[in-house]
C-alpha positions in Angstrom: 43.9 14.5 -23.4 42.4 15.6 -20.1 40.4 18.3 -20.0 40.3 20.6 -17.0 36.6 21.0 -15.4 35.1 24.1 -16.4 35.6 26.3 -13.1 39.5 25.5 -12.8 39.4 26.6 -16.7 37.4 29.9 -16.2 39.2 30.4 -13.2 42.8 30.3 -15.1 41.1 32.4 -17.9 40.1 35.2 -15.5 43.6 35.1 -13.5 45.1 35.4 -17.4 42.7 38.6 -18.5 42.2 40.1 -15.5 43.5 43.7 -16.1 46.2 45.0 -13.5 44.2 48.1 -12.5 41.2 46.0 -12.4 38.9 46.2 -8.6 36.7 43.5 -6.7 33.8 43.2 -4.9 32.8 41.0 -2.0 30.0 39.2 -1.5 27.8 36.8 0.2 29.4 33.6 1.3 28.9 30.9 -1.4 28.7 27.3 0.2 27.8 24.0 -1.5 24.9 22.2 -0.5 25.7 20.2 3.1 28.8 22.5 4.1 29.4 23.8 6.3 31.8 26.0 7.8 35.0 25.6 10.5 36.4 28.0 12.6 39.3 27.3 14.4 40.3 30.2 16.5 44.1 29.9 18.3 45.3 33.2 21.0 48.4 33.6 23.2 50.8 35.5 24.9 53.9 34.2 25.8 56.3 36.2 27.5 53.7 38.6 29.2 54.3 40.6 32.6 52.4 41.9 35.2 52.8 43.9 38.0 50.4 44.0 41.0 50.3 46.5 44.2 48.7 45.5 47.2 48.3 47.8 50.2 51.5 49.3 49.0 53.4 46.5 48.6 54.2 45.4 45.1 55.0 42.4 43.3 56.2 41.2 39.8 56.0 38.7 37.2 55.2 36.7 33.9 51.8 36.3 32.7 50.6 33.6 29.6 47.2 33.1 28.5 46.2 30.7 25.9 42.4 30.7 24.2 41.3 27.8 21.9 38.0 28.0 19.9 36.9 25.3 17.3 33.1 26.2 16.1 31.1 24.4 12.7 28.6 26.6 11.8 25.4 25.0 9.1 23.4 27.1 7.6 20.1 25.7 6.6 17.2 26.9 3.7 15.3 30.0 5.2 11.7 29.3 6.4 8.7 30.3 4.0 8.4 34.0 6.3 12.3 34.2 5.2 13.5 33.4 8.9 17.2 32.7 8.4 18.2 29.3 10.7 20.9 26.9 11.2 23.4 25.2 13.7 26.4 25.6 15.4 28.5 22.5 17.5 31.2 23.8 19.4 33.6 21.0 19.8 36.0 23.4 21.9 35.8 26.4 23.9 38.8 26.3 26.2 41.3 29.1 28.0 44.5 28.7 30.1 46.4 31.1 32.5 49.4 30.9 33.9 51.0 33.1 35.9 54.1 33.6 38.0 54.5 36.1 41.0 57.7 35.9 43.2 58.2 32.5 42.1 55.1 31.1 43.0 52.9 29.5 40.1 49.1 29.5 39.4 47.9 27.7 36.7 44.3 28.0 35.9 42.3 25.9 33.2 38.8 26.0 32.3 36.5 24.5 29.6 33.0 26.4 28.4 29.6 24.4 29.3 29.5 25.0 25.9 31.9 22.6 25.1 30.3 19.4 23.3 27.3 21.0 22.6 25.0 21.3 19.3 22.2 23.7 19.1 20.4 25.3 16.6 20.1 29.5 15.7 17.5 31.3 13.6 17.3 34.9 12.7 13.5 36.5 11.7 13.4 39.1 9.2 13.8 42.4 10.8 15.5 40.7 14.3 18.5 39.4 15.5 20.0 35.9 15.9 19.2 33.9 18.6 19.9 30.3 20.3 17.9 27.2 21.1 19.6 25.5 23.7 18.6 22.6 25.9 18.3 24.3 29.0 21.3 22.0 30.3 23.1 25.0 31.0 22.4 28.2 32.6 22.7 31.0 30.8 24.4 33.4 33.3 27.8 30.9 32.7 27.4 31.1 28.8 26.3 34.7 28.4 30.0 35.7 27.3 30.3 33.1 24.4 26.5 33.5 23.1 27.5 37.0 23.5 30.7 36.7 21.2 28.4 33.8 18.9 25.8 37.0 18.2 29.0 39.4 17.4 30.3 37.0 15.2 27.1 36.7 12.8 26.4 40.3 12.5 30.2 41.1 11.8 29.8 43.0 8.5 33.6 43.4 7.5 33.8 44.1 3.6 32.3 47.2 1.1 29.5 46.6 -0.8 31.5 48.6 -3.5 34.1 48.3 -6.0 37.4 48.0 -4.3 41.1 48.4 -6.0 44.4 47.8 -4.9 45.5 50.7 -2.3 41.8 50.9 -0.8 41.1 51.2 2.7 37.9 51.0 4.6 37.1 51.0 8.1 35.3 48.0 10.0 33.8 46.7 13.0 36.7 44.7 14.8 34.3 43.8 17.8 34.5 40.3 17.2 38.5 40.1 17.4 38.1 42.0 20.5 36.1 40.0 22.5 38.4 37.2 21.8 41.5 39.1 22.9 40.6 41.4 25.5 36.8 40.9 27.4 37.4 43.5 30.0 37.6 46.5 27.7 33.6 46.4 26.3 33.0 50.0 26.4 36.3 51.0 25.3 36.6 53.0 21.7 37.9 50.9 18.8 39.1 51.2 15.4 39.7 48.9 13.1 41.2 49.3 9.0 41.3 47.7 6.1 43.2 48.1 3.4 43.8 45.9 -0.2 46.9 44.8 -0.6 46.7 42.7 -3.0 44.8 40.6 -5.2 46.2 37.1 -6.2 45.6 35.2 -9.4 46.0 30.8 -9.6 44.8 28.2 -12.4 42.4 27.1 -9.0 41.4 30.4 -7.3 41.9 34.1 -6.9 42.4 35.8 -3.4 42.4 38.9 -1.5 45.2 39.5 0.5 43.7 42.2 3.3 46.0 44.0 5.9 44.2 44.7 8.9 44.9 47.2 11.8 43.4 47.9 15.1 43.5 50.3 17.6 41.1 50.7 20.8 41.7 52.7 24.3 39.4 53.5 27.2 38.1 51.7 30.3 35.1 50.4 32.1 33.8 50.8 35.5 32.5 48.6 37.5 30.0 48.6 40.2 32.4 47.0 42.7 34.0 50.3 42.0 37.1 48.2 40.0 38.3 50.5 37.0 39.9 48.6 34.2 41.6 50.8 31.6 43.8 49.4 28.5 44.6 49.8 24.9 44.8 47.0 22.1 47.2 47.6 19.4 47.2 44.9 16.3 47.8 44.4 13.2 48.2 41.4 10.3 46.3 40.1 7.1 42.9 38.5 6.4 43.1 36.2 2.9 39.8 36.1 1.2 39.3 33.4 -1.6 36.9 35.2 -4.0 35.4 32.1 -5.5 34.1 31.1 -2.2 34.0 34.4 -0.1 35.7 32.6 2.5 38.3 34.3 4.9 40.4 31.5 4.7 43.1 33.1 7.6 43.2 35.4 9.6 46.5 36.5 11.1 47.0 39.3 13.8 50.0 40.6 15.9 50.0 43.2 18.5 50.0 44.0 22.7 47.0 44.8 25.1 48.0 46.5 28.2 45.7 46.6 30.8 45.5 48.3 34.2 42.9 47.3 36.9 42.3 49.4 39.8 40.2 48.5 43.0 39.9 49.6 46.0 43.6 48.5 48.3 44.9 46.8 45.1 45.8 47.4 41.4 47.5 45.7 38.8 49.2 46.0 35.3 49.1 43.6 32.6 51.2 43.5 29.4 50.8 40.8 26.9 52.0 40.3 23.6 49.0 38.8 21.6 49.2 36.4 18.8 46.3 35.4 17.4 45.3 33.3 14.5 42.1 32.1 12.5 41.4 29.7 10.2 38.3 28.6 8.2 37.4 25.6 5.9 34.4 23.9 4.3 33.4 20.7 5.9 30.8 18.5 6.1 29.5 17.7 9.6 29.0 14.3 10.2 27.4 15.3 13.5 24.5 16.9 12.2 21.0 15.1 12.5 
């Protein structure tokens, strides 16, 4: 007879006696020796309008944007004075627009510099992360994605506490923002949590999170541009609680944006989709 191995066995033991009522608690991410980890980060609208006014005349039509990230993040042993470091390689960092005014179509493609790039990160004690890069690039054309890097290692999403089913907690959504909307930096955000449910296998057990967020207010420009909007979204984060992996991440919603300047404006509405996926891997790139 085959015997299971002894984590799928404990595992199926504590999806069997885990009592109904029973809470969790998140914690630290728990990788394997030479893992590491892969974000895949997809965003669109499809179906989006805008409407823009110049010198009183006004035009209309269909906006889609499409944002595709693909990061591996490796997280090395801390140095002796406990100065957290690793790497990230971004093998894609890439955004389309296309839009469509009075039947005239732009398209507009770009690629980051960071695309195809490998550098390392480290984190002292009592500072905040940083990156080593080669110099290759200047960072004035990279400050938004080292900027959106940063966000994503601080992001501090869970309760250090006991959570049960029902629970709701607020978080930090900053990180999903700057992937949807960058022109709204200073506006006011909130974001929820809430346990919906917690689900038992013979493999693993998950947390099935729904998520909502909420954020309106503008920015001002020293051009004297004014850029108001409000993001509404909402969806479901699955956490695998053997691994404290967010496995998925799943969010629906619309960002409306209005952009004033001087002898034009314009209005934006997009429905967003946006979806994130993680996995252990190990990077054959790495030195």
């Amino acid at each position: 007879m085959q015997h299971l191995p002894l984590t799928v066995t404990t595992l199926a033991l504590a999806a069997l006696l885990t009592p109904a009522g029973a809470g969790i608690t998140f914690g630290p991410l728990r990788a394997k020796p030479g893992e590491s980890v892969r974000l895949v980060t997809h965003s669109e609208t499809q179906g989006g309008t805008i409407e823009k006014t110049v010198e009183g005349k006004t035009s209309r039509g269909t906006i889609d944007v499409t944002r595709d990230r693909e990061l591996i993040w490796t997280f090395r042993q801390p140095a002796e004075d406990g100065t957290m470091r690793g790497m990230v390689r971004v093998p894609k960092l890439t955004a389309a627009t296309k839009t469509v005014i009075n039947r005239k179509a732009d398209n507009f493609a770009e690629s980051s510099p960071l695309t195809g790039k490998m550098f390392s990160m480290t984190k002292p004690p009592k500072g905040e992360w940083s990156f080593q890069l080669d110099g290759s690039v200047p960072l004035t054309q990279i400050k938004t994605e080292i900027d959106e890097m940063k966000v994503y290692l601080k992001r501090d999403w869970y309760p250090s506490h006991e959570v049960k089913l029902g629970d709701s907690w607020e978080f930090d959504p900053t990180w999903i923002k700057m992937i949807i909307e960058r022109n709204l930096d200073k506006a006011q955000t909130i974001g929820t949590m809430s346990l919906r449910q917690i689900r038992n296998s013979t493999t693993n057990q998950t947390a099935v999170i729904d998520i909502a967020i909420h954020s309106s207010g503008g920015d001002f420009h020293t051009d004297g541009t004014e850029v108001v909007g409000t993001v509404e979204l909402s969806g479901q984060v699955v956490v695998n609680l053997a691994t404290m992996l967010d496995e998925s991440l799943t969010l629906k919603g619309t960002v409306t944006t209005t952009t004033d300047r001087v002898v034009e404006s314009s209005k934006m509405t997009l429905p967003i989709s946006l979806v994130a996926t993680k996995s252990f891997v190990r990077d054959t790139a790495l030195p």
